[in-house]
C-alpha positions as CSV (number, residue, x, y, z in Angstrom):
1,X,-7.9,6.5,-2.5
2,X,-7.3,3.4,-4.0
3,X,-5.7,2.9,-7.7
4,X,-5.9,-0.1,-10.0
5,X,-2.9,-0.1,-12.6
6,X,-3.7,-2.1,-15.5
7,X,-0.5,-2.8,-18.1
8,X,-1.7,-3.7,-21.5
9,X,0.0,-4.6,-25.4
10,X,-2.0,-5.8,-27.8
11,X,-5.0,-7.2,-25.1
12,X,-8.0,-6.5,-27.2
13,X,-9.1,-10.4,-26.3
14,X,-8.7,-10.2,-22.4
15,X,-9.4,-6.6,-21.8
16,X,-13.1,-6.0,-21.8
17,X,-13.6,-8.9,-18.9
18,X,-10.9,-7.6,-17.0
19,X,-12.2,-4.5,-17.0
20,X,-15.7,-5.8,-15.8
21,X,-14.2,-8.1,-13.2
22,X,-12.6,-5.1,-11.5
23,X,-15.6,-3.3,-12.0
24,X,-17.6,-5.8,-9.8
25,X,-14.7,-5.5,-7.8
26,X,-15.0,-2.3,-6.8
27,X,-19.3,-2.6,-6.4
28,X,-18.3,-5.2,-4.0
29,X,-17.0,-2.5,-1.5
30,X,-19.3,-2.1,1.5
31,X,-18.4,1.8,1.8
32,X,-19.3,4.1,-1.2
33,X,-16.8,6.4,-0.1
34,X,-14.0,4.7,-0.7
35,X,-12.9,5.8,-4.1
36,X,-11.3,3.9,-6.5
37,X,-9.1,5.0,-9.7
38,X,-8.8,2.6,-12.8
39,X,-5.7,3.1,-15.4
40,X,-5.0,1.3,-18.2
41,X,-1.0,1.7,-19.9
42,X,-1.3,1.2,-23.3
43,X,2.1,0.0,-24.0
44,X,2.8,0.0,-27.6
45,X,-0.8,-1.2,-28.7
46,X,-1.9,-1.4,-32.5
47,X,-4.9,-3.2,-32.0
48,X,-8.8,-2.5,-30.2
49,X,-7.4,-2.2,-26.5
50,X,-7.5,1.7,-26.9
51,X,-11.2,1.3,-27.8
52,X,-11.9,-0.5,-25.7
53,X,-10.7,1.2,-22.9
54,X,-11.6,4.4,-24.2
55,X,-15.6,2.6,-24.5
56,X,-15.5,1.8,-21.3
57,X,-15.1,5.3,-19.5
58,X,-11.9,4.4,-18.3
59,X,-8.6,6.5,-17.8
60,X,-5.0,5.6,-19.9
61,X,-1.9,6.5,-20.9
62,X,0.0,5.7,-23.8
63,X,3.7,4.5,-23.8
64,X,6.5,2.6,-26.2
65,X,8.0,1.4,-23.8
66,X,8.2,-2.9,-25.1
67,X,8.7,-3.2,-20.9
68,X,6.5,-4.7,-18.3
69,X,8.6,-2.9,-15.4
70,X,8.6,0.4,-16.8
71,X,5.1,0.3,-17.7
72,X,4.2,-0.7,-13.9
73,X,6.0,2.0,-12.6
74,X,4.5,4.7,-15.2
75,X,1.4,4.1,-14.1
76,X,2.3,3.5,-10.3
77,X,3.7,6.6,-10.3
78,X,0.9,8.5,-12.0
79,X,-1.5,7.3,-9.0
80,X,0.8,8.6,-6.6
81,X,1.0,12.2,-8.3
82,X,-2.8,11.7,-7.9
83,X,-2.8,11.6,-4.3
84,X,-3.4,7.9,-4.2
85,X,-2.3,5.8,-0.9
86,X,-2.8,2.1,-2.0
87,X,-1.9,0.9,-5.1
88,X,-3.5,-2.4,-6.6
89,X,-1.9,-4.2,-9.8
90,X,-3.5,-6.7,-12.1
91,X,-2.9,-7.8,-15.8
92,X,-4.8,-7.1,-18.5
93,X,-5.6,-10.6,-19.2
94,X,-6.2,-11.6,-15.9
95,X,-10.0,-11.1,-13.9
96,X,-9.9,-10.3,-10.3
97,X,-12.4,-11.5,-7.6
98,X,-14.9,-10.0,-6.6
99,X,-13.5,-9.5,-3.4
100,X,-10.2,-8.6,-4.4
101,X,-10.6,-5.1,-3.5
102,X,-12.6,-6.1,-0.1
103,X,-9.9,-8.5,0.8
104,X,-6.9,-6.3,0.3
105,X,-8.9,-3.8,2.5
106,X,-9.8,-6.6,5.0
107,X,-5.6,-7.0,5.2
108,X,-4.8,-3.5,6.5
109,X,-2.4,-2.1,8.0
110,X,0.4,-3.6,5.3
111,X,2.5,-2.0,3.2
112,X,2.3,-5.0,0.5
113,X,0.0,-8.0,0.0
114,X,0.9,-10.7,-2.4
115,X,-2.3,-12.2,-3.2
116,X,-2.9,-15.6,-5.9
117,X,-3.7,-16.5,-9.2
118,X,-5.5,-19.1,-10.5
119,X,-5.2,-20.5,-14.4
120,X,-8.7,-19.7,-15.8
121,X,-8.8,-22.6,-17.7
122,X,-7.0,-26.8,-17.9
123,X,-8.7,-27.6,-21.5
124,X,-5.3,-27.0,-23.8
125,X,-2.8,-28.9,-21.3
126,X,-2.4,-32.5,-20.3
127,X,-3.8,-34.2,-17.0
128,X,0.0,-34.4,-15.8
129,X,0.6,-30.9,-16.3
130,X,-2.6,-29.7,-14.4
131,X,-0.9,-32.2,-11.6
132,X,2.4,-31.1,-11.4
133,X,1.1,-27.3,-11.3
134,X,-1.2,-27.9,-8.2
135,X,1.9,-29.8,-7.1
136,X,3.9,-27.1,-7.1
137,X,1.5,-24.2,-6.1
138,X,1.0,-23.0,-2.7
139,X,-2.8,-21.8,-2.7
140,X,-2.7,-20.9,1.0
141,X,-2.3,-18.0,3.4
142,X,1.2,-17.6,4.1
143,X,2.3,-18.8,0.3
144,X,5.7,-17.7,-1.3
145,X,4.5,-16.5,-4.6
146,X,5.0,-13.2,-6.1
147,X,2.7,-12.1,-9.1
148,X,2.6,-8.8,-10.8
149,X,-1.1,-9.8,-12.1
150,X,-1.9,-9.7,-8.1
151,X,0.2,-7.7,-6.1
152,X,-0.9,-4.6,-4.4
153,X,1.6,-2.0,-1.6
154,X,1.0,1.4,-0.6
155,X,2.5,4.7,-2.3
156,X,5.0,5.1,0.5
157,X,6.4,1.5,0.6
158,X,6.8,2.0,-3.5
159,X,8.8,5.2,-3.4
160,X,10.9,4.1,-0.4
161,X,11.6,0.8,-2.2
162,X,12.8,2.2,-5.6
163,X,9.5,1.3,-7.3
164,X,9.4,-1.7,-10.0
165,X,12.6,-1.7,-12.3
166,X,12.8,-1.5,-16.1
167,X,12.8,-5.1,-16.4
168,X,10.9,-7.3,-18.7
169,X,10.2,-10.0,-16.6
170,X,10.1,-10.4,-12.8
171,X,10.1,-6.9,-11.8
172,X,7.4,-7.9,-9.4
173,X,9.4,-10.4,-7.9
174,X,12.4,-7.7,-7.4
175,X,9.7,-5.0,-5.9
176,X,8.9,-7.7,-2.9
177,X,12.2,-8.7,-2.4
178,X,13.9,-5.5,-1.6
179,X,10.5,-4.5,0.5
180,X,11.2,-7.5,2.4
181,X,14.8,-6.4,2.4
182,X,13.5,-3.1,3.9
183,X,11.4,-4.8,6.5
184,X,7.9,-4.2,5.6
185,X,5.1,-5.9,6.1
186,X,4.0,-8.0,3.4
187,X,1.0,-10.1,3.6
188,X,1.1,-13.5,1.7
189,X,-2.5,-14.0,1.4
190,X,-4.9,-16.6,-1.0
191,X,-7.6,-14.4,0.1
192,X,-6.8,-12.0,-2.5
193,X,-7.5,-13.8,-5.8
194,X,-7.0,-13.6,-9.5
195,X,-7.6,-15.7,-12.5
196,X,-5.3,-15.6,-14.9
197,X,-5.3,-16.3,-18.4
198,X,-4.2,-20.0,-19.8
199,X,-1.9,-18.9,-22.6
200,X,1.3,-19.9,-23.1
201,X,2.6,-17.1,-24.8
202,X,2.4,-13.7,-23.3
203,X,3.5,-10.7,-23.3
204,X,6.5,-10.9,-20.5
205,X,9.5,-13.4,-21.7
206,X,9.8,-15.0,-18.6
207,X,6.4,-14.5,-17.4
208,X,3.6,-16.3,-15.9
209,X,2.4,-17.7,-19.4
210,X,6.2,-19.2,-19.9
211,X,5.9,-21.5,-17.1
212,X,2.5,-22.8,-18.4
213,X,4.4,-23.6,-21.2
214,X,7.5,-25.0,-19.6
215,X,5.3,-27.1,-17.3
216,X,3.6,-28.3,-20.5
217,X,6.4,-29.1,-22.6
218,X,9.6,-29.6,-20.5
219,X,8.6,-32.1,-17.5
220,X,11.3,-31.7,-15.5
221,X,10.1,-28.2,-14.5
């Protein structure tokens, strides 16, 4: 069984087209009988995203956390007590391909697949900006990039790595490294896509969305 863990605060803009992007997602699969759990963590919402998760059929949980990394790993761990073996991540404002799921699938046997993310929109930053990003991004097979909006591993390589840590930022990048650490097999793949939103302020302090910003605004990033 595959499981989808979905973090959300405050995403009542980006949540409905996630939602539907992993929906297509999972239509995408060749073979019906692969079964496939969605949860949403509600971390700490006061807006729509409980509606609309609740609207769209799918399961939740609901947390205070204020923490990316201990968010993750409450819902991570959830799917495990659920009897799920592959675990696949995402953010709330980000919309996976439709063949993220097939792809991932298409990868086995691994025990983690980094996968890549592309920004869903240019329109708000300058041409140099756009440059130096595509400059500096790897969107190849064999990349080096770590994202927590597209990072899937199975339940066994998660509990024998210590899981993702309460950390606000990077806790994805911590995961991989002590999995690498551990010598297991992760897959650095641009088959495995995302796109992610373009804002440059999000929910992580030192996430994705800050080095938008720091690409737009400082240029020696």
């Amino acid at each position: 069984m595959i499981g989808i863990v979905i973090p959300a605060c405050n995403e009542e803009h980006y949540l409905q087209d996630c939602l539907n992007a992993i929906q297509n997602a999972v239509e995408a699969l060749p073979d019906t009988k692969t079964k496939v759990q969605v949860l949403v963590v509600l971390d700490s919402c006061n807006d729509r995203s409980l509606e609309i998760v609740q609207h769209a059929g799918v399961d939740y949980l609901e947390c205070n956390f204020h923490c990316v990394g201990k968010v993750r790993d409450l819902g991570v761990r959830h799917m495990i007590r659920l009897g799920v073996t592959w675990i696949a991540c995402t953010d709330a404002d980000s919309c996976v391909d439709s063949q993220w799921l097939l792809q991932q699938l298409n990868h086995q046997p691994a025990d983690a697949i980094c996968g890549v993310v592309e920004v869903d929109s240019w329109k708000k930053f300058s041409a140099l900006t756009r440059k130096n990003y595509l400059a500096h991004y790897q969107d190849t097979m064999d990349h080096s990039h770590i994202h927590g909006a597209n990072l899937s591993f199975s339940a066994i390589s998660y509990i024998q790595s210590g899981g993702f840590e309460a950390l606000s930022s990077h806790e994805d990048v911590q995961l991989i490294k002590r999995m690498i650490d551990m010598d297991f097999n992760v897959i650095w793949s641009n088959l495995v896509r995302v796109k992610t939103s373009s804002r440059l302020h999000g929910r992580a302090p030192e996430g994705f969305a800050n080095f938008l910003y720091q690409l737009e605004y400082n240029s020696e990033v």
